[in-house]
PAMAR-221080 format. One record per atom (N, C-alpha, C, O): residue in one letter; x, y, z. Coordinates in steps of 0.1 Angstrom, whole numbers, plus 5000, padded with zeros to 4 digits. Atoms other than C-alpha are relative to their C-alpha. Example, Ala and Ser with C-alpha at 12.3 -4.5 7.8 and 13.67 -1.06 7.14 Angstrom:
% residues 2
A500949885000
A512349555078
A500950125000
A501950125007
S499149895000
S513749895071
S499250115008
S499750225009
This chain:
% residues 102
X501049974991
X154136424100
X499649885009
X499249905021
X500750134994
X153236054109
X500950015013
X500650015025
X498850014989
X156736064127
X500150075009
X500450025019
X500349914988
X156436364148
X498649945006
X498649955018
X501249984992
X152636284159
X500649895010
X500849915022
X499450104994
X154235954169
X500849965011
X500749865019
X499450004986
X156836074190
X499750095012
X500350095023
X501149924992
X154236324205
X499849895012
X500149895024
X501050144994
X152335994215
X500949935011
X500549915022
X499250064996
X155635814223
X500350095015
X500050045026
X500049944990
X156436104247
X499250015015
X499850025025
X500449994995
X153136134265
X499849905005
X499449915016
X500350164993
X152835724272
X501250005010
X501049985022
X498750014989
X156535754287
X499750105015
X500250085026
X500249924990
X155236034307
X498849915012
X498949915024
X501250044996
X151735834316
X501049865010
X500949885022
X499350094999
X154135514323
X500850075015
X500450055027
X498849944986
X156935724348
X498750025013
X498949965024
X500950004991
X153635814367
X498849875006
X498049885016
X500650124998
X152135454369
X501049975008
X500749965020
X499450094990
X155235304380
X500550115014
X501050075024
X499849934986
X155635604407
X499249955012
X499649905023
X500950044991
X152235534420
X500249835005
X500349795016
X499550174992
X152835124421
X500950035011
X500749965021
X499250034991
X155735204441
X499950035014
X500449995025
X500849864985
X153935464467
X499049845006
X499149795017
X501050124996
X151335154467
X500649895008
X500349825018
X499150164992
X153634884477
X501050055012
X501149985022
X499749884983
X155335134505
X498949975010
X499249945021
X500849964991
X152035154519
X499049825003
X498249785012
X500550154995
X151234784515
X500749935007
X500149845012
X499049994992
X154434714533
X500049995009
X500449905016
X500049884992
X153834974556
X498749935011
X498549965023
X500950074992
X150934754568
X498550075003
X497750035011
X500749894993
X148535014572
X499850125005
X498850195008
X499549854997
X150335304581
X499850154995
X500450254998
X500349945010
X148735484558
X499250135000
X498450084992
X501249904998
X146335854562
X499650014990
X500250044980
X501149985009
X143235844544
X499550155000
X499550245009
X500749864999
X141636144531
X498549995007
X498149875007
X501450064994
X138036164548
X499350104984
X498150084980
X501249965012
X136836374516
X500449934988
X499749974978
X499350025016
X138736194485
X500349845004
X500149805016
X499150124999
X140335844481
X500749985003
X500949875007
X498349994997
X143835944486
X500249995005
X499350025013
X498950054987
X146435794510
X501350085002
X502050134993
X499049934999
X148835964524
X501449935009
X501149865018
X499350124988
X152535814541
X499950065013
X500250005023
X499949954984
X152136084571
X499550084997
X499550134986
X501349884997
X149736344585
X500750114995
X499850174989
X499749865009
X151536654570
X499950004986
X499850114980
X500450005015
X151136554535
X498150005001
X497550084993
X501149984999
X147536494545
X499550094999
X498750114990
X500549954999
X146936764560
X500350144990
X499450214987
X500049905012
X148337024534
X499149954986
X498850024976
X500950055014
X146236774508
X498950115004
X498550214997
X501749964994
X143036894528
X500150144997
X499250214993
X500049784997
X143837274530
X500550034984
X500550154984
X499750005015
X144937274491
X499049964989
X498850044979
X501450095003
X141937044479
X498949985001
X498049954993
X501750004994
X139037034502
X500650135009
X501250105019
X500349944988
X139237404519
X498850035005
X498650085017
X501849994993
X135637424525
X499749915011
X499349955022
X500550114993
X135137084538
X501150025009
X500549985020
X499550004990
X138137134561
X499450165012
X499150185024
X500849884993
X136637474570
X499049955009
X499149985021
X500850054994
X133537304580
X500549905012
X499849905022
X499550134989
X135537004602
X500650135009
X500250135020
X500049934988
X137137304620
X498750055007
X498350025019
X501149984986
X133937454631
X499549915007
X499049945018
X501150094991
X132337144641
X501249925009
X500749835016
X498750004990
X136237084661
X499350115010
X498750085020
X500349894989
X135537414677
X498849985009
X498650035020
X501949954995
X131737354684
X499849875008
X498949835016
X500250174986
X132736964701
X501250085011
X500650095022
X499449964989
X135937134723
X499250115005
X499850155015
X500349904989
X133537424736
X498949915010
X498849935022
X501050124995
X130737124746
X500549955006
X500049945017
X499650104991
X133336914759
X500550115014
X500450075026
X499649924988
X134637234782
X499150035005
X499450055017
X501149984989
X130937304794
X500049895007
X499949895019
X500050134990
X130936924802
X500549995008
X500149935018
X499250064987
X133536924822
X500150155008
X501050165017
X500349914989
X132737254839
X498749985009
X498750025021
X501450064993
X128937104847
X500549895011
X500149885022
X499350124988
X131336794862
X500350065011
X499850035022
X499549934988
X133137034882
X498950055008
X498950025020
X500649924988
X130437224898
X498749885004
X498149925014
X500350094993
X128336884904
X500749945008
X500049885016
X499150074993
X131136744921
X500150075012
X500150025023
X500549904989
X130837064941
X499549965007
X500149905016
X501149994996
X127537054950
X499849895007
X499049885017
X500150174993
X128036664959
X500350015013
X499849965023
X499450024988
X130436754983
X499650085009
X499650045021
X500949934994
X128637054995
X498949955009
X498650005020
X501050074989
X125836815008
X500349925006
X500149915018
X499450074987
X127636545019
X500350125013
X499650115022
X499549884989
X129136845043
X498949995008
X498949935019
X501249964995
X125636955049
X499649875010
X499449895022
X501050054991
X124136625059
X501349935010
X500849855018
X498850054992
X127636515078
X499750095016
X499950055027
X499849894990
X126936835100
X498350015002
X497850095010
């Protein structure tokens, strides 16, 4: 019994072990790498490039990515009024120059 729990134990360390030295290796890639690195904005995790990221986020945080789209959607309709208010001041600018030209 001692000897099976043993190699239970023995099994699950080799397993804990293969996953340590995976992660050291990912770690020193990305210390390497200089920086290259995508952070999660909800978790700790690093990622080596934006498609692992972004399938983290939509797997892991789908709420909180839910939320970053609406408030995406809710800054590009702001920035399209901005720059439609630009446009029709820029109008209106040239409209009076005209006016007081004439």
């Amino acid at each position: 019994k001692l000897l099976a729990k043993q190699a239970g134990e023995m099994k699950l360390l080799k397993e804990e072990c293969k996953r340590r030295k995976k992660m050291i290796s990912t770690q020193q890639l990305m210390i390497e790498a200089k920086a290259s690195y995508y952070q999660c904005h909800f978790c700790d995790k690093a990622f080596m490039n934006q498609a692992f990221l972004q399938s983290h986020i939509q797997r892991r945080h789908p709420e909180d990515s839910h939320l970053e789209y609406k408030k995406k959607a809710q800054t590009d309709k702001l920035q399209s009024e901005i720059d439609m208010l630009k446009e029709q001041l820029q109008l209106t600018r040239s409209q009076l120059e005209a006016a007081q030209h004439a």
